[in-house]
C-alpha positions in Angstrom: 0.0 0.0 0.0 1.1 3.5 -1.0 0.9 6.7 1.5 -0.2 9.9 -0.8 -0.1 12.8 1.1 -1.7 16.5 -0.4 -0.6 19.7 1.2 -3.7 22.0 1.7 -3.8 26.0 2.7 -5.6 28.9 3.0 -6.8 29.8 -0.3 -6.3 26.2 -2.0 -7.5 25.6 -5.5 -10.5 23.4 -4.3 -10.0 21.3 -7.6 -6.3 20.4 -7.6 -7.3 18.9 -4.4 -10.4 17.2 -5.4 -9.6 15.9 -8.8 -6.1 13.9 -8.0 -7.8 12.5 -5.1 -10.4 11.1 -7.0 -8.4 9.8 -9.3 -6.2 8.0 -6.8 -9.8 7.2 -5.1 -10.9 5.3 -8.3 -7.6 3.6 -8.7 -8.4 1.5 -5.7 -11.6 0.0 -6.9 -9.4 -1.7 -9.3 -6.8 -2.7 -6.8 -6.7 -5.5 -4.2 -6.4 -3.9 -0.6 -2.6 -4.4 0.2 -1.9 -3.0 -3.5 -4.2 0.3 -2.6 -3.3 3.7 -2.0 -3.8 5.9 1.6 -4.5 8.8 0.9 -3.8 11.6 3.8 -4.5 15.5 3.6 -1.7 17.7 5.3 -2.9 21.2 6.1 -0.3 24.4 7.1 -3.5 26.1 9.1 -5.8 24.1 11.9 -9.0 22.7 9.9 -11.6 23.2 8.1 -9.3 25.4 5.4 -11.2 27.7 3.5 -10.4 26.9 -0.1 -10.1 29.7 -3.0 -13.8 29.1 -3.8 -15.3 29.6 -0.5 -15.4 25.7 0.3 -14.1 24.7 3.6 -11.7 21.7 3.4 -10.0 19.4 6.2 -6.7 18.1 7.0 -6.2 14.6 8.8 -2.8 16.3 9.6 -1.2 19.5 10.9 1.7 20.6 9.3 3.7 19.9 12.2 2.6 16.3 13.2 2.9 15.1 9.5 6.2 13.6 9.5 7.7 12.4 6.0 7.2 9.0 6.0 4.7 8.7 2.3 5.3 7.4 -0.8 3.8 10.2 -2.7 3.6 14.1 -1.9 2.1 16.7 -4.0 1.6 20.4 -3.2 -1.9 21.4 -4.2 -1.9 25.3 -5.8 -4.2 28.3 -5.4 -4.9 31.4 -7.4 -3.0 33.6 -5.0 0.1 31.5 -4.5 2.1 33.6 -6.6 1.8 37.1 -5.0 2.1 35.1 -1.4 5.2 35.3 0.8 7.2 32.0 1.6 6.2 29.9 4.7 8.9 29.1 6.4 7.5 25.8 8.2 6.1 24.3 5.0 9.2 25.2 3.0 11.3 23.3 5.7 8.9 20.3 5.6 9.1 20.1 1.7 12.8 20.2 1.7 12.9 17.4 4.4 10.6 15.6 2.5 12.2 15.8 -0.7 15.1 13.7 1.0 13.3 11.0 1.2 10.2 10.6 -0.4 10.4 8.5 -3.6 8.3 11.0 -5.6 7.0 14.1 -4.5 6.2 17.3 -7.1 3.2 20.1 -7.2 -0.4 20.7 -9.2 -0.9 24.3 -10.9 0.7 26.9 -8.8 2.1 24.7 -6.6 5.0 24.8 -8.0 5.7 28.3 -6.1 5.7 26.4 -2.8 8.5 24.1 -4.5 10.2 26.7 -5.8 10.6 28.9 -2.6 11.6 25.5 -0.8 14.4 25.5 -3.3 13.4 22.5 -5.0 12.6 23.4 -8.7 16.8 24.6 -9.1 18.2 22.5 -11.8 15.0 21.0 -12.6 12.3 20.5 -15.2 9.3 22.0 -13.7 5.7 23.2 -15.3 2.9 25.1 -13.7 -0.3 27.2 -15.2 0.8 28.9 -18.9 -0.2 31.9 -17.3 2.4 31.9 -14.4 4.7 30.0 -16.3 6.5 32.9 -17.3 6.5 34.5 -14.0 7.5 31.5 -12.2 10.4 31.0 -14.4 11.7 34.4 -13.7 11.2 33.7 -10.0 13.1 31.1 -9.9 15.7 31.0 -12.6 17.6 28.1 -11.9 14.9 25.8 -12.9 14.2 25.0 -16.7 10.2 26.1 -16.4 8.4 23.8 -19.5 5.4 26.3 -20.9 3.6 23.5 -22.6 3.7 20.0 -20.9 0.6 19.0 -19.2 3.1 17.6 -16.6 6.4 17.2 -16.0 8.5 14.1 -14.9 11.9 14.9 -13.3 14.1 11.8 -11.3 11.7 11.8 -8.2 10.3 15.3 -9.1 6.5 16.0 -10.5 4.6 19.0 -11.7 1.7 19.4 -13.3 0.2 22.6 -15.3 -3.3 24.4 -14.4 -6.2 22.8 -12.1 -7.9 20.0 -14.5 -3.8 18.7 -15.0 -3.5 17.7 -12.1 -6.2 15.0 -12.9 -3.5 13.9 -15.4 -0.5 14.1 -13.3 -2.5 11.9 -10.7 -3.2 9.1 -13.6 0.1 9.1 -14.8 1.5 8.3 -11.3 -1.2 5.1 -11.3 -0.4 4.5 -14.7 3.4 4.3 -13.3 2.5 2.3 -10.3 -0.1 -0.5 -11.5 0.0 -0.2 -15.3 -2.2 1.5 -18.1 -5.2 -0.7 -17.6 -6.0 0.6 -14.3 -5.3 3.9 -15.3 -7.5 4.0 -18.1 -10.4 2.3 -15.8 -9.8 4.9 -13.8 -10.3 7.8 -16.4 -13.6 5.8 -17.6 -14.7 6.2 -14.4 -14.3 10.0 -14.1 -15.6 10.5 -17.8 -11.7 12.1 -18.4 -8.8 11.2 -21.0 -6.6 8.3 -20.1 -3.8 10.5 -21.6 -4.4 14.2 -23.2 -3.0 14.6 -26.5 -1.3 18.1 -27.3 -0.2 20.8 -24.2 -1.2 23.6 -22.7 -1.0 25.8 -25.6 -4.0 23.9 -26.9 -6.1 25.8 -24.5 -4.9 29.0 -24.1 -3.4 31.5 -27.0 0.4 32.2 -27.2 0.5 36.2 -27.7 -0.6 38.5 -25.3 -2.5 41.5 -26.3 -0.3 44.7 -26.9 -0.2 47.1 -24.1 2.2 49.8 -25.2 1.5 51.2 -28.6 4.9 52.6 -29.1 6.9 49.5 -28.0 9.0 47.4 -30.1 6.9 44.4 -29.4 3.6 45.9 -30.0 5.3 47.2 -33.5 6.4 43.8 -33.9 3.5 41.8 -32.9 1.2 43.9 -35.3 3.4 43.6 -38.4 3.2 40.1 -37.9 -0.2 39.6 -37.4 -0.9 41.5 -40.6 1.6 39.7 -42.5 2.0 36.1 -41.7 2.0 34.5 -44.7 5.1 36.6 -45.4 8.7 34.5 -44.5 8.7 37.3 -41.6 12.7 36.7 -41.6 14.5 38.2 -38.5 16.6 40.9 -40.9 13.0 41.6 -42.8 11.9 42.5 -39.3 14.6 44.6 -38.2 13.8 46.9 -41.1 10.1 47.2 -40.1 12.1 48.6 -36.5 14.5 50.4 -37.8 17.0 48.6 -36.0 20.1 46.6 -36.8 19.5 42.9 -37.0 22.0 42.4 -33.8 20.3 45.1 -31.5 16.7 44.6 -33.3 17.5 40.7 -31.8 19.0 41.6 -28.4 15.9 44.2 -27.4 13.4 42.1 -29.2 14.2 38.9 -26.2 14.6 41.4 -23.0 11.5 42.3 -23.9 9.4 39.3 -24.8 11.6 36.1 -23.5 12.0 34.8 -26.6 13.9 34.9 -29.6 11.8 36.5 -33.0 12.2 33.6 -34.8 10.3 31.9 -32.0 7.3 34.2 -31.2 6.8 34.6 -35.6 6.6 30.7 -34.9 3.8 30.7 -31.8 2.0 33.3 -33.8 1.6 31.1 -37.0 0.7 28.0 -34.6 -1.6 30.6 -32.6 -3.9 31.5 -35.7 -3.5 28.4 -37.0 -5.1 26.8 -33.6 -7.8 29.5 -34.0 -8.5 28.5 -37.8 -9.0 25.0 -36.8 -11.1 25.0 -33.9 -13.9 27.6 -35.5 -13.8 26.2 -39.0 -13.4 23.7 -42.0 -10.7 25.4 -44.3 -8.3 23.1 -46.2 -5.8 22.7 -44.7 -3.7 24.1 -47.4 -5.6 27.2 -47.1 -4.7 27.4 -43.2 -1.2 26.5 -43.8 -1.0 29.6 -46.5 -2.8 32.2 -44.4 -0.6 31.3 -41.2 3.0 31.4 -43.5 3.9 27.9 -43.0 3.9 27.4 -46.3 2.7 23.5 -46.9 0.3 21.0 -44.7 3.2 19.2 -44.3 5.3 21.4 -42.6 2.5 22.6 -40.5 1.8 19.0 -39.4 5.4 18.8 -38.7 5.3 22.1 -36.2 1.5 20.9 -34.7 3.7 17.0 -33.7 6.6 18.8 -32.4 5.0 21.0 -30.3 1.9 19.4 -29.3 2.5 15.8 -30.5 -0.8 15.6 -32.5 -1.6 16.8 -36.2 -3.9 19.5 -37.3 -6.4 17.3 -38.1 -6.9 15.9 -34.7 -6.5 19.1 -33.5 -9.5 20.1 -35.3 -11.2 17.2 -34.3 -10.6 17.8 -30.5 -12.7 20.8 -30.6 -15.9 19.2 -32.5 -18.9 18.9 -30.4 -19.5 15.2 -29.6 -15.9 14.2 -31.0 
């Protein structure tokens, strides 16, 4: 039998508390009792714990009777945990923990309590796509992943926002008592065994332009209006008025990543919204968004979500 133990606090994301438990809940319907998992709930406040949504939760532990002795720890997150300060007592805990649990990792934000324990340096880590960004600048000694569901790193686990945890807890089943369970498991919850595709799939790539002056706003909008063009970095260094060197060097202060990169996530961005609200060809799509052939935009859609446009589409058809 395996110990799981989930960290709850003030503010909790109800679901990335509820959804891996149930998971892990399901498992054991399909397991014989000495094969089963116990699962424990560790709170950093007395109970009941008033979760982000209003809900009030309980812990079987305090904080400071919980010990380290599980198989499995996970760190749920909250919509707050970002702007919070670091708790000294659970960061302690984590890092004691971390010794010598075999596997122990974070849902969603979660990965912020990690972090500030010091556990994310030198590893592969993701969280939310819309912290992602900020979490990798928080802590830059880990390698933050923007688009993974989850993340598997030696005995190290993340997941991205709320629902992936749901995935992250199916994976680890998956891992400990094979697919079949897993997958009866998912049946059960009326979820995917295994999610095709990452984050990006559900969230767009470009952020709107705040600053009409900057160079990325400039950027972003020449672009946008232009993407079938080859959109080469020298071509848009001209529209800047800016060496191709210095054009490069301000273009990733100020947006994180290189131009040939963000002329790539704004092709995949409108192709993504092509897809889902429509049924161009797909030569049409692959024209409009500049990648010039289906088959090299089926070769971009496997490497970076590890499906083809075509399921893509597919994924977002009612009663697909």
């Amino acid at each position: 039998m395996k110990t799981l133990a989930l960290v709850l606090f003030p503010g909790v994301q109800s679901l990335d508390v509820s959804g891996p438990m149930d998971v892990f809940a399901e498992a054991n319907a399909f397991l014989p009792p000495a094969r089963q998992y116990r699962l424990v709930t560790i709170g950093t406040t007395a109970s009941p714990i008033r979760a982000s949504n209003g809900q009030q939760l309980g812990a079987d532990l305090p904080l400071d009777q919980a010990g380290t002795d599980y198989d499995i720890v996970l760190v749920a997150g909250g919509p707050q945990l970002a702007h919070e300060q670091d708790n000294p007592q659970l960061s302690a805990w984590l890092r004691d923990v971390a010794q010598t649990v075999p596997r122990y990792g974070s849902i969603c934000t979660g990965a912020y309590l990690l972090g500030r324990a010091g556990l994310l340096d030198g590893k592969r880590a993701t969280t939310h796509w819309s912290d992602a960004a900020q979490l990798a600048a928080e802590f830059p000694l880990a390698q933050v992943e923007h688009d993974r569901i989850h993340v598997r790193d030696g005995r190290l686990v993340t997941s991205a926002g709320v629902t992936a945890g749901i995935d992250l807890a199916l994976a680890l089943v998956a891992e400990d008592h094979g697919q079949a369970v897993a997958l009866a498991a998912a049946k059960r919850l009326l979820v995917l065994a295994q999610r095709q595709g990452g984050q990006s799939q559900f969230s767009p790539y470009l952020s709107e332009a705040t600053t009409p002056d900057a160079l990325s706003t400039i950027i972003q909008r020449h672009v946008m209006d232009n993407l079938a063009q080859p959109l080469s970095v020298e071509q848009l260094a001209e529209v800047a008025s800016m060496s191709m060197r210095s054009f490069a060097r301000q273009f990733v202060k100020e947006m994180g990543v290189t131009p040939a990169e963000f002329v790539q996530r704004a092709r995949v961005d409108a192709a993504r919204n092509l897809l889902e609200g429509g049924e161009l060809a797909l030569k049409t799509i692959a024209y409009r968004c500049g990648f010039g052939s289906p088959a090299r935009m089926r070769l971009v859609f496997a490497q970076r979500f590890g499906i083809t446009p075509n399921q893509y589409r597919d994924s977002f058809r009612i009663g697909a």
